[in-house]
Every structure is written in C-alpha cells, then in structure tokens.
C-alpha positions as CSV (number, residue, x, y, z in Angstrom):
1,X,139.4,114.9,106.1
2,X,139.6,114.0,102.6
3,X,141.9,111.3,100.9
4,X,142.6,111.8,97.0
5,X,144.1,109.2,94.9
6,X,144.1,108.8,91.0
7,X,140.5,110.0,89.5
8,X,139.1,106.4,87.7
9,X,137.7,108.8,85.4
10,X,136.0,107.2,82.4
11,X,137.2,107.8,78.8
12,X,134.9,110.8,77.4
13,X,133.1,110.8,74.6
14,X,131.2,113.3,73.7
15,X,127.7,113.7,72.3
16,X,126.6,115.1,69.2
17,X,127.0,118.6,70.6
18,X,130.3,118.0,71.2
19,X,129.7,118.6,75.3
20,X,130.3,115.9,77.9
21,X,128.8,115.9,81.0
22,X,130.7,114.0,83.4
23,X,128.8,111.7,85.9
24,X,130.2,111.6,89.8
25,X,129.5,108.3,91.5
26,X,128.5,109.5,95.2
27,X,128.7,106.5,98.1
28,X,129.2,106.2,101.8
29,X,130.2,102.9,103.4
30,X,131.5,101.3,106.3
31,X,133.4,97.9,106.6
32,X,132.5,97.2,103.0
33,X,135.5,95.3,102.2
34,X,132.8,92.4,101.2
35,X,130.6,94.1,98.7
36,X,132.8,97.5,97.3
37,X,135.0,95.9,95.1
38,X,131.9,94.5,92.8
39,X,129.9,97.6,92.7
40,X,132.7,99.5,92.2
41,X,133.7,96.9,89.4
42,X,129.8,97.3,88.1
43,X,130.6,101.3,87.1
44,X,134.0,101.2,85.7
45,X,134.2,103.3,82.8
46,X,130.8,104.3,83.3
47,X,131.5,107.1,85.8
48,X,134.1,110.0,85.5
49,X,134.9,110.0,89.0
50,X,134.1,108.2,92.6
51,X,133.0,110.4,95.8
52,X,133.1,107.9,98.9
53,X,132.3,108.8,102.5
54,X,133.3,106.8,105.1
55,X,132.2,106.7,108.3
56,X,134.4,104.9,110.5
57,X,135.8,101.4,108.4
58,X,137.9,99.1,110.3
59,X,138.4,96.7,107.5
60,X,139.9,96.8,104.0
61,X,137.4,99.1,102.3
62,X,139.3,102.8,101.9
63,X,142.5,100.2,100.2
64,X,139.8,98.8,97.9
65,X,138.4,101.8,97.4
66,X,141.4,103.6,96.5
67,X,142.4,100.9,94.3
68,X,139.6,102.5,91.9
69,X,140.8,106.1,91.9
70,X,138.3,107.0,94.5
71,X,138.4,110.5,96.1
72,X,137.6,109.6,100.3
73,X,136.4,111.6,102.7
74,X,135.8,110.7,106.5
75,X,132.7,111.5,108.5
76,X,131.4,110.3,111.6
77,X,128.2,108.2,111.7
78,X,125.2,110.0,113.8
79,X,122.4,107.9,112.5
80,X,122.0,110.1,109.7
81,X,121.8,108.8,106.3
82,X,121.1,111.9,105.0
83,X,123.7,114.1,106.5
84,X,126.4,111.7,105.8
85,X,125.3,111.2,101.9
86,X,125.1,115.0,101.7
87,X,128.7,115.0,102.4
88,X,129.2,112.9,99.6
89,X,127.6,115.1,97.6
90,X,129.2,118.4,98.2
91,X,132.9,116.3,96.5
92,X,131.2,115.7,93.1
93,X,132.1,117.6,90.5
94,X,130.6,116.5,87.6
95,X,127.3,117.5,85.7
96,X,125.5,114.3,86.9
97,X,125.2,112.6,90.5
98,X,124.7,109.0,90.6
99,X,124.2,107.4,94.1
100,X,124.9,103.3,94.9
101,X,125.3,101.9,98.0
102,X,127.7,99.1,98.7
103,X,126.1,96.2,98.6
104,X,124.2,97.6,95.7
105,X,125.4,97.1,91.8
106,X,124.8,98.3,88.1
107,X,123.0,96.0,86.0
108,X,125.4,95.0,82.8
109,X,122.6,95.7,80.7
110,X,122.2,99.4,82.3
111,X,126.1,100.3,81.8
112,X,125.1,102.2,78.5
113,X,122.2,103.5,79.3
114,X,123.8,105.7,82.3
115,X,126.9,106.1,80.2
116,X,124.3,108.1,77.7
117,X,123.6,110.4,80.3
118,X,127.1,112.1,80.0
119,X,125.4,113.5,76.4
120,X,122.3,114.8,78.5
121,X,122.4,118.5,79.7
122,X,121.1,118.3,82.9
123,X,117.5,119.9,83.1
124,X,117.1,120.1,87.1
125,X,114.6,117.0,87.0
126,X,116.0,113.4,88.8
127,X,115.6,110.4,86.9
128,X,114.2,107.2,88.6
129,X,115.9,103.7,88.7
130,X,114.9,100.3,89.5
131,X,116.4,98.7,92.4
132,X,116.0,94.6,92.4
133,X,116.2,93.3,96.0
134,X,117.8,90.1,96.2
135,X,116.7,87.5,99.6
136,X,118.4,84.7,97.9
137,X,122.0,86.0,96.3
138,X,123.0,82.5,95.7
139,X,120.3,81.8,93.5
140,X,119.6,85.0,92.2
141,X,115.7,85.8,93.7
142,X,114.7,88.7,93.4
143,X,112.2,89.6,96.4
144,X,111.5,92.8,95.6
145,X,111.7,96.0,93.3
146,X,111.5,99.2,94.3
147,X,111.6,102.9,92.0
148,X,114.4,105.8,93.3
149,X,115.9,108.6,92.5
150,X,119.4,107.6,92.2
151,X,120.5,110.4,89.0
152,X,120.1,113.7,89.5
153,X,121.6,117.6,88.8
154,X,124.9,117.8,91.0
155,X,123.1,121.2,92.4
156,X,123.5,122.5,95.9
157,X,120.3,123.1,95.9
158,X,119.4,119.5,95.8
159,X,119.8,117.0,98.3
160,X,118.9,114.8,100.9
161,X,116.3,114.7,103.4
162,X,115.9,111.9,106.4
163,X,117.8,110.1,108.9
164,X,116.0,106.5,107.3
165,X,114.8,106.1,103.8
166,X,116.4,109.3,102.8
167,X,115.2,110.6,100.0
168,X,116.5,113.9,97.5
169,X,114.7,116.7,97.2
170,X,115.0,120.8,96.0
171,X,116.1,122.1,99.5
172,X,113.4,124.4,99.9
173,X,110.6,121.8,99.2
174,X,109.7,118.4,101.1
175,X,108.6,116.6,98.6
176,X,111.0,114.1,96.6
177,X,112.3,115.4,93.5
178,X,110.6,116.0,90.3
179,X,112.2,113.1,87.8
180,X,111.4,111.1,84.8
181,X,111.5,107.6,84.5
182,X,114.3,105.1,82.9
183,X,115.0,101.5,82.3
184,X,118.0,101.6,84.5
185,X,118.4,99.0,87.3
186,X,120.5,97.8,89.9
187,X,120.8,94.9,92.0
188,X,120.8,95.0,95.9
189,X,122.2,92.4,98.0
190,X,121.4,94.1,101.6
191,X,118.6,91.8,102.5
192,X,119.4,88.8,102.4
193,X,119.0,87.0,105.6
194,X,122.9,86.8,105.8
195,X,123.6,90.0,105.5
196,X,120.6,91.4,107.5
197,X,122.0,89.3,110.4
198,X,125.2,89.8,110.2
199,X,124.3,93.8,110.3
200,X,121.7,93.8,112.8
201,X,120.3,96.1,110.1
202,X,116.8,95.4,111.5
203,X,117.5,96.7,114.8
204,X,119.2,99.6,113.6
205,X,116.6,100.7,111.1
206,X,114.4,100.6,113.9
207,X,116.4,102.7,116.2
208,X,116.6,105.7,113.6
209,X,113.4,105.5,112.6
210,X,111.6,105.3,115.7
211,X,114.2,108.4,117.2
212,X,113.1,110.3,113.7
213,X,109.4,109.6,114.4
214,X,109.6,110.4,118.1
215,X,111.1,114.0,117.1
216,X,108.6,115.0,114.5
217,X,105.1,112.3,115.4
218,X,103.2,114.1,112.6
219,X,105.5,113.9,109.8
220,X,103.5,111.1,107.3
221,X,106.4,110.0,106.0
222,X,108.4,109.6,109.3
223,X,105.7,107.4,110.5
224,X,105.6,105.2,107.2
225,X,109.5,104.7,107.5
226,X,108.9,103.8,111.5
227,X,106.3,101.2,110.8
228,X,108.1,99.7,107.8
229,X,111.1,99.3,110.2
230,X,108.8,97.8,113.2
231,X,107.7,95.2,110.1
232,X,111.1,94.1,109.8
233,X,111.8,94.0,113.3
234,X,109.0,91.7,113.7
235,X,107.1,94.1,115.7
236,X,104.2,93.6,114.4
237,X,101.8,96.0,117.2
238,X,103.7,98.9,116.5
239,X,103.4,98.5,112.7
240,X,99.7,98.3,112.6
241,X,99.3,101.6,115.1
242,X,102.0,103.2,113.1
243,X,100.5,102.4,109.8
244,X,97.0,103.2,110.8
245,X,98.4,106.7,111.5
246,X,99.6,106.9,108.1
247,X,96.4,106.5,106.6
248,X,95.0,109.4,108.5
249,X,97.8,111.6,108.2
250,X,98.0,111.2,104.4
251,X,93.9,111.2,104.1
252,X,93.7,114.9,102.8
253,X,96.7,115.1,100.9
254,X,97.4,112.0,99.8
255,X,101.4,110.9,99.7
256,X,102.9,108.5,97.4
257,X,103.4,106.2,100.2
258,X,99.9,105.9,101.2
259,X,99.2,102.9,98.4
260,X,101.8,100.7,100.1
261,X,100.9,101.9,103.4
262,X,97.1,100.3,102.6
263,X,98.6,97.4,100.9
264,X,100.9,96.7,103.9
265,X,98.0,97.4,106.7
266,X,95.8,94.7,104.4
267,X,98.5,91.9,104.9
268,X,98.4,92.9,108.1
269,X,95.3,92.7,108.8
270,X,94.8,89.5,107.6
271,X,97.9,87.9,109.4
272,X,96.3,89.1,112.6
273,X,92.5,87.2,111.5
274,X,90.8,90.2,110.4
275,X,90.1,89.5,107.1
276,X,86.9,92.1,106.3
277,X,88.7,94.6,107.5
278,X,92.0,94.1,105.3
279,X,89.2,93.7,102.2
280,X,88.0,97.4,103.1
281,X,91.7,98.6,103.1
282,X,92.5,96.6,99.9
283,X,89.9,98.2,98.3
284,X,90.7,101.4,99.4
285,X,93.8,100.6,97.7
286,X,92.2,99.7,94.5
287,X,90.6,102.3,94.0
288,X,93.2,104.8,93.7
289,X,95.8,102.0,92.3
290,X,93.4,99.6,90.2
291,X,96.7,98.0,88.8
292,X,98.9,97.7,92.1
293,X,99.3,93.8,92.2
294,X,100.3,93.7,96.0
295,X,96.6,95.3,96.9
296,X,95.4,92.3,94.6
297,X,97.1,89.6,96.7
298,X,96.0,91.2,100.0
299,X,92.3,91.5,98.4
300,X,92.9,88.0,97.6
301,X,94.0,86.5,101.3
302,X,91.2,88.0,102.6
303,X,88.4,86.9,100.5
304,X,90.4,83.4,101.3
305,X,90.0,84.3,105.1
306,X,86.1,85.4,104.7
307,X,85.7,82.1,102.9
308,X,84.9,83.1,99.1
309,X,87.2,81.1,97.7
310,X,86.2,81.6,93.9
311,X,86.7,85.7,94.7
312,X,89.4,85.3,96.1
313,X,91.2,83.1,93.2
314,X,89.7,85.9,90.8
315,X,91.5,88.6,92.9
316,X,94.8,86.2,93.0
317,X,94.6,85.7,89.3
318,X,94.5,89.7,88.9
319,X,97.8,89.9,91.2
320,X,99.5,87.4,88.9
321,X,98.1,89.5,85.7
322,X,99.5,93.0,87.2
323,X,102.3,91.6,88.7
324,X,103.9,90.5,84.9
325,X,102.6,93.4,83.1
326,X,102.0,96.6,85.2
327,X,105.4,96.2,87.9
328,X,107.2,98.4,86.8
329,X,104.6,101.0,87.4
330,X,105.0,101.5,90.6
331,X,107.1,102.5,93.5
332,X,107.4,99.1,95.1
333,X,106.6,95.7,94.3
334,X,106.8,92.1,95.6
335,X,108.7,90.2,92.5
336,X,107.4,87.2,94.7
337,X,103.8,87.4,94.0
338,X,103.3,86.9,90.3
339,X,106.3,84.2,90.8
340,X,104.9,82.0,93.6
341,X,102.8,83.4,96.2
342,X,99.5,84.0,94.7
343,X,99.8,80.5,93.2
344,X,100.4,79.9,96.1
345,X,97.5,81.1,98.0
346,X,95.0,79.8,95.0
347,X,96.3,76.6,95.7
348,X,95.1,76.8,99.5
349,X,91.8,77.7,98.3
350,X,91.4,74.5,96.5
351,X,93.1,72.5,99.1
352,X,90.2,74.8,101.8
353,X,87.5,72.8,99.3
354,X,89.0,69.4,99.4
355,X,90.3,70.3,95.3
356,X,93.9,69.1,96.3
357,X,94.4,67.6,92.8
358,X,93.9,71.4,91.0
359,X,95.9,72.5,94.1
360,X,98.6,70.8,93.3
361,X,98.6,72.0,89.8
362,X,98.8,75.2,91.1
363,X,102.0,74.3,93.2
364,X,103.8,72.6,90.7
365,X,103.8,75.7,88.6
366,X,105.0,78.1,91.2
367,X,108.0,75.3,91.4
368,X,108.8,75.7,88.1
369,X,110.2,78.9,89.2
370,X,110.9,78.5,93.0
371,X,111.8,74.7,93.2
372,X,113.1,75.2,97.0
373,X,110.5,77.4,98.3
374,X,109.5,75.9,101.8
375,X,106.1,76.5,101.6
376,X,105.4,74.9,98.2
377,X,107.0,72.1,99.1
378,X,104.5,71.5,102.3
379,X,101.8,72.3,100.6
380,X,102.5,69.8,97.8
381,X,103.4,67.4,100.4
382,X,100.2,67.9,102.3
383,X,98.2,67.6,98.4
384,X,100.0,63.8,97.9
385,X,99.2,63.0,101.4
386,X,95.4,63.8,100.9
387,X,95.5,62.2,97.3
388,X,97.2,59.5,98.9
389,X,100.6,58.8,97.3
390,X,102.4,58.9,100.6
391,X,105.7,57.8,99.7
392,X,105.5,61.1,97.8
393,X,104.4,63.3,100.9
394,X,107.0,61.6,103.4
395,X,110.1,62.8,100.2
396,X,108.7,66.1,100.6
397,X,108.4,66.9,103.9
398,X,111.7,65.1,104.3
399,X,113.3,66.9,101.6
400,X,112.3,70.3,104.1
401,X,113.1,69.2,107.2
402,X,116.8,68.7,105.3
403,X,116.8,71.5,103.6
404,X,116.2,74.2,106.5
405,X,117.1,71.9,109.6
406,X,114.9,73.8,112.2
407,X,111.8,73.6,114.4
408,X,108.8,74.4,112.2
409,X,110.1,71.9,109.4
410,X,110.5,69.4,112.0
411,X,107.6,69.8,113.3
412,X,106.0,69.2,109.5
413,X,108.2,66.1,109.4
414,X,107.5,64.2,112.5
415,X,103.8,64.8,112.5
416,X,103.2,63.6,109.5
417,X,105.3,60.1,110.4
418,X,103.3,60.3,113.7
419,X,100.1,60.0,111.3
420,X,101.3,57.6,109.3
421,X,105.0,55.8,110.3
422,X,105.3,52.4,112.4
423,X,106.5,52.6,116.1
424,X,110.0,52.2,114.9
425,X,109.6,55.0,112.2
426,X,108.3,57.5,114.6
427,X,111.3,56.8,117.2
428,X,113.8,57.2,114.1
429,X,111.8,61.0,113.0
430,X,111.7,62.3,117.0
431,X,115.4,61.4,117.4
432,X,116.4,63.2,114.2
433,X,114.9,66.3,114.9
434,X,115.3,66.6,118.1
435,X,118.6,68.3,118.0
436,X,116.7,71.3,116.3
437,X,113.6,71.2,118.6
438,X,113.1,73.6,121.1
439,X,112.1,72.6,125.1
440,X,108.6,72.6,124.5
441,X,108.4,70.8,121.5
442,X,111.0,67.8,122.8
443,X,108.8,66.9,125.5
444,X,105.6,67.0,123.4
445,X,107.5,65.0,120.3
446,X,109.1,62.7,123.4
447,X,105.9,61.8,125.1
448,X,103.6,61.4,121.7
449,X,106.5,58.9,120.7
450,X,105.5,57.5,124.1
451,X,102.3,57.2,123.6
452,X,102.9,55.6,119.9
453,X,104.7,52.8,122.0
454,X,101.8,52.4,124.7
455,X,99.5,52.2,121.5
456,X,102.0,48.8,120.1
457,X,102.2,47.4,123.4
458,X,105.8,48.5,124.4
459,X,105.5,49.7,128.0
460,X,109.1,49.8,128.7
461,X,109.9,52.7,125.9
462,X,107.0,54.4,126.5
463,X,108.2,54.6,130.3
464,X,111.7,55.7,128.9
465,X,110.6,58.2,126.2
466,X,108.1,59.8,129.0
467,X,111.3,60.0,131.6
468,X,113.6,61.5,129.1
469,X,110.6,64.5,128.4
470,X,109.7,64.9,132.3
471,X,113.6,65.5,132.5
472,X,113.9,68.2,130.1
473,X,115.8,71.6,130.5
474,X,115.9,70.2,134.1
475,X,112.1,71.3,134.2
476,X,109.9,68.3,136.1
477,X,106.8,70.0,135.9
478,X,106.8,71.9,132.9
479,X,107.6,68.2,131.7
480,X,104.6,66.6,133.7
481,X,102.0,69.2,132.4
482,X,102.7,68.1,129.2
483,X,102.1,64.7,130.2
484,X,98.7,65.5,131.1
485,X,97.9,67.8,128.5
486,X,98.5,64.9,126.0
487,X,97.0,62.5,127.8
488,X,93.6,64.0,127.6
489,X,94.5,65.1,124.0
490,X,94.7,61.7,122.8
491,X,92.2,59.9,125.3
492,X,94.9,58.1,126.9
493,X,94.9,58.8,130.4
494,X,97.9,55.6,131.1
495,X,100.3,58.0,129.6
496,X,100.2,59.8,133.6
497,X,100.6,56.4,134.8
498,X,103.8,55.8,133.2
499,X,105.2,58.4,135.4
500,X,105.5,56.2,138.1
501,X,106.8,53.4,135.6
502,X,109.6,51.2,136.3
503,X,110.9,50.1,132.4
504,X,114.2,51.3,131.4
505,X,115.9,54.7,130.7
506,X,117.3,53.9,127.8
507,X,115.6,52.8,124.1
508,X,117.3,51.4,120.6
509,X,116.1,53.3,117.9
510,X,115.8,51.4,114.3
511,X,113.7,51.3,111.5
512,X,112.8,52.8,108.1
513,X,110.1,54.2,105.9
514,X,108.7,51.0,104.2
C-alpha cells in the first residue's frame, strides 16, 4: 500500500543543456521518529522527490515523514535489506536514485555537489560516496569511513542484492556496480554504542547474516558479511573460521573484500597472541594494498607482539602516513588510527623498553585530538606513575574511573592506590568502586583491603573486610577460595586465619590522597 502526500520536490534548474534530471531520494525505515526528521532536513531542496518504505513503524515516523512531501509505501520486514530497498526503488521516478538510511545524513558541504547531478545524463555507471561512521555523536568522532554506492541510474535493471550489507548491482551480474568516484559524504549515526544498544543491531546483523551464509556457505561475500557480524557480536571463534574461509574462497579470484578480510584476520590474530601469524597475513595485505593504513597498524601490533619494537614503530609510523594521505583510497578505513591508536601503540613500545618519557610524548599527541579516550588516559597514567609524579597518575586514573564508572576502570583505579595509598586511602578506593565491581572482583578488592590492614596492624578490619568478601552473592566458598588464593599470592598465609576471627563486622572508612 502506498501513501502520497505533497511531492517536496526541489526547485529545478536546469543545466546548460537546458535538461534536468530529477534525483529520487529512496529510504526504508522503521520507528525512525528519532533520526528522519534531520536526514530528511539534510536533502531539502536537494532532491525532487522522497520514496520511503516502511516496514512496520509504531512511532511518529510516516507523520514526520509526510511532513516532507514523502511518497510511503508499506512492506513487511523479512530480514531482507535488499528486498525491502528494492521496493523503494521501483516508486522513484526520477533520472537519478540516491539512497540514505535514517540515521544517516548529507554532509552541508555535499548539498551542491549532489544537487549538480540533476545536470548529469545518467551514463548507467553508480557513483561512490563516503560514509563517516560516528561512535561518539556527542563529540563528533568519526570511527570509521567506508566507500558505497549510494547514486546510481533509476534503471530496473539495477538493484539490490543481499539480505546484509546489500549492495547494487546490474541484475544479471553479481558483482557491485560499475561507478566512479565523488567527494560526496554523509554522516552515520547507527553505531554509536547508544543506538547499537538500543537496537540490538548486533544481534540482528548476526541473525541475517549467519541465515544468508547458512543458505549459500560458498558465497565469498556471504561469508565476509557473517564474520564481520560475529566481530560485532563479540564472537570472536566464529570470525576467525569465517574469515579464514574468506581468504580461501577469494584466493583465485580475488574480491574487493579480501584486503579488509586480511586486515581484520591480522587484528585478530594478534588479539588472540599469534603475532607471526597476523605479520604473514598483514603482509599478504601489503602486498596487494601497499597503502592500506589498517594492514600497517596490524603489521605494526604484531611486530610489537614478536618484540621488534623499532619495526614495529616504523610500520606504525607508515599507518599514521597512509592514514592522512591515502584514506580516501579505499573501501574502508579506521578514522581512529592515524588519530590515536597507532600513537597509541608506539607509545606502548616505548613504555615495553622502559622509554616512558618518549611514551608519553606519544600520548599526549593522540590527546590533542582524543582528550577522553580511556586508553590514553591509562597509559599516560601508568607513564607518570613510572616517572614518578604520582599525584599526576592517581588524577588520571581517577579522572577514568569517573568518567566510565565500571569494572575495568575500577580495577585501574584501586590497584594503583593499593600500590601506593595509605590503609585509610585504600578503604576509601574499594568502597567507591565497589558499587560497579562485579562478585569476583568485590571479594578480591575486599580481602586485598584486608590484607592492607593486617600489613598496618589493624586485625579488627581486616577480620571485617574478610567477613564482608566470604559473604558475597551469598557464596561462602567461592568467598573462601579467594581467601586462599590471595593469601599465597601475597605470602600472607594469616589472611585464612582471619576466617575464624572475632573483630567486628563493621569498619569506618576515612581518608584522602595526601
């Protein structure tokens, strides 16, 4: 069923042949009430008229959507991205297609460069855009950047292909469409942690992907879209195998996926300690991509891992080079390497050589541009600590812990007062993070604080901290084992005695950094 309102079409103006050719915006959406309005905003006057599918909104997005003159039609959702964009592209009617999701919008500075393609015949070729992949929409960082073909001939014999990273193509043909590059952008807000949450986009990318692989196993790029959804998922097995298949798959007739199939299978490689192995894939990389700055920043980790730490700041260096000048080169990119993570990863090699004060130079230059980034902040923190300026270290490992509020920068907190605070300083840090500590981690922080107080020759709380971690979750033994797993860990086998203790249940907490 379609739903026509008022056509939002843009005020022509015609080229220097005199001939317009009009540009049909093509979406589908559901429950897009938070994101429509701005991308729709983004294309006004731009576009000559607005195709929407919608497949099944329960919110306000067909009123917003027919506030700008959009044409609607209603389709139900069968985990198909292709089927259901297809359908928005049999209601253009203009020259041009132009596809943008939702949560998706036209860079300002692109509105008159699309807006020039109404004076283009089109010449059956697509024409690629650059899609910036916000992870932070409050302060603007872009993760990522990605090339598509998002313009193209409205033709019926052109359109989409996939349930999951759909992509267009001639219908008799597999491969993507033939196109031409352009300096248009756009700006995608779909994975940030909020939205990707909110969505359970993860799990659903997953589930299509995985039912597309399981349908056709040998399809290369079916497997690549499988494994890059396991990634997100966190599933981290299934990625390898999946992406490992890839590389076979695409051996003989290489794909334009395989590069970022390598580059991925590097990172993972090295997450999982296999560090020669992700330098053979990186390399493999290389060698057909010379200038691909993610395959540089693998090479680079796992030279680090193999211990060839002036390589591996060479390779790092390179990934910083490429990724400033060569990005927009190719299909995908990680905005976050030439910004802060190679830095990043040069300034652990100095730190691996005891070089903390060059580290930290390293550090403070990524923070230039990522001032908040958790893992600079650490690092820096754990540079000042070595230097010894520890007033500095204890602001910046604070300055995480109440930033992010959660277990692993508590944990960064707390052990570093537990290496350097006074008994009362150490009871202050364990009862501030324990409200974001899991079970585990609350009877470990709880019984180390215990044996701090042994160590000052205050029996009772010690007796009291190591009751409150033996009575955790309701869990005596699991309590107990930690216990005795820290009392051989820190040579203090009185911390079992204290099990039996008589001192009281309950301890005053005071004190302060001095």
């Amino acid at each position: 069923m379609t739903r026509r309102a008022s056509t939002g079409k843009a005020n022509p103006a015609q080229g220097a042949s005199g001939v317009v050719y009009p540009i049909s915006l093509c979406m589908i959406v559901r429950n897009e009430e938070r994101f429509l309005g701005d991308a729709l905003t983004s294309v006004q006057g731009v576009v000559d008229e607005i195709c929407i599918v919608d497949t099944g909104s329960t919110d306000g997005t067909v009123a917003i959507a027919e506030s700008f003159g959009a044409r609607i039609t209603f389709v139900s959702w069968r985990d198909d991205f292709a089927l259901a964009r297809n359908a928005a592209l049999a209601m253009a009617t203009g020259a041009w297609i132009f596809v943008l999701d939702a949560d998706e919008r036209l860079a300002p500075e692109s509105r008159e460069l699309l807006r020039g393609l109404r004076n283009e015949r089109p010449d059956g070729r697509g024409r690629w855009i650059r899609c910036r992949n916000y992870g932070d929409s409050a302060r603007e960082i872009v993760v990522s950047t990605n090339a598509l073909v998002r313009i193209f001939p409205n033709d019926p014999q052109i359109r989409y292909r996939g349930t999951l990273h759909e992509y267009v193509a001639r219908v008799d043909s597999e491969r993507s469409l033939e196109a031409e590059r352009t300096a248009i952008e756009i700006f995608h807000h779909g994975y940030t942690h909020e939205v990707m949450t909110a969505r359970k986009k993860a799990d659903r990318n997953l589930r299509v992907s995985r039912a597309a692989y399981e349908a056709t196993p040998d399809d290369p790029a079916l497997v690549y879209n499988y494994a890059m959804s396991a990634l997100l998922a966190g599933q981290t097995d299934v990625a390898r195998k999946q992406l490992e298949c890839v590389l076979v798959l695409t051996e003989g007739t290489p794909r334009g996926f395989r590069p970022m199939a390598l580059a991925k299978l590097a990172s993972v490689y090295v997450d999982d300690g296999r560090p020669a192995d992700a330098l053979r894939v990186a390399d493999e990389c290389l060698a057909v991509v010379p200038t691909f700055p993610d395959a540089h920043f693998q090479r680079g980790r796992a030279l680090g891992g193999l211990g060839r730490y002036n390589d591996a700041r060479v390779a790092l260096g390179a990934a910083i080079e490429f990724g400033t000048k060569t990005a927009f080169e190719h299909f995908v990119v990680d905005d976050e390497i030439g910004s802060w993570k190679a830095h990043n990863e040069i300034g652990g090699t100095l730190m691996s050589e005891g070089r903390f004060a060059e580290a930290q130079q390293w550090l403070d230059l990524a923070l230039r541009t990522r001032p908040a980034e958790r893992t600079l902040i650490l690092n820096r923190s754990k540079c000042r600590e070595s230097l010894g300026d520890l007033a500095d270290a204890l602001a910046g490992f604070r300055a995480v812990f109440d930033g992010f509020r959660d277990e692993p920068a508590a944990i960064e907190y707390v052990n570093f007062v537990f290496r350097h605070g006074s008994p009362d300083i150490v009871l202050t840090a364990v009862e501030t993070a324990l409200p974001v500590l899991g079970a585990d981690y609350t009877r470990a922080f709880l019984v180390s604080a215990g044996a701090a107080m042994l160590r000052a020759g205050r029996r009772d709380e010690a007796v009291a901290l190591v009751a409150r971690a033996v009575a955790v979750g309701d869990e005596p033994e699991a309590g107990r084992a930690i216990v005795a797993s820290l009392a051989q860990q820190y040579g203090m086998p009185e911390l079992n005695g204290l099990l039996d203790g008589d001192g009281p249940q309950t301890i005053t907490v005071s004190g302060r950094w001095e």
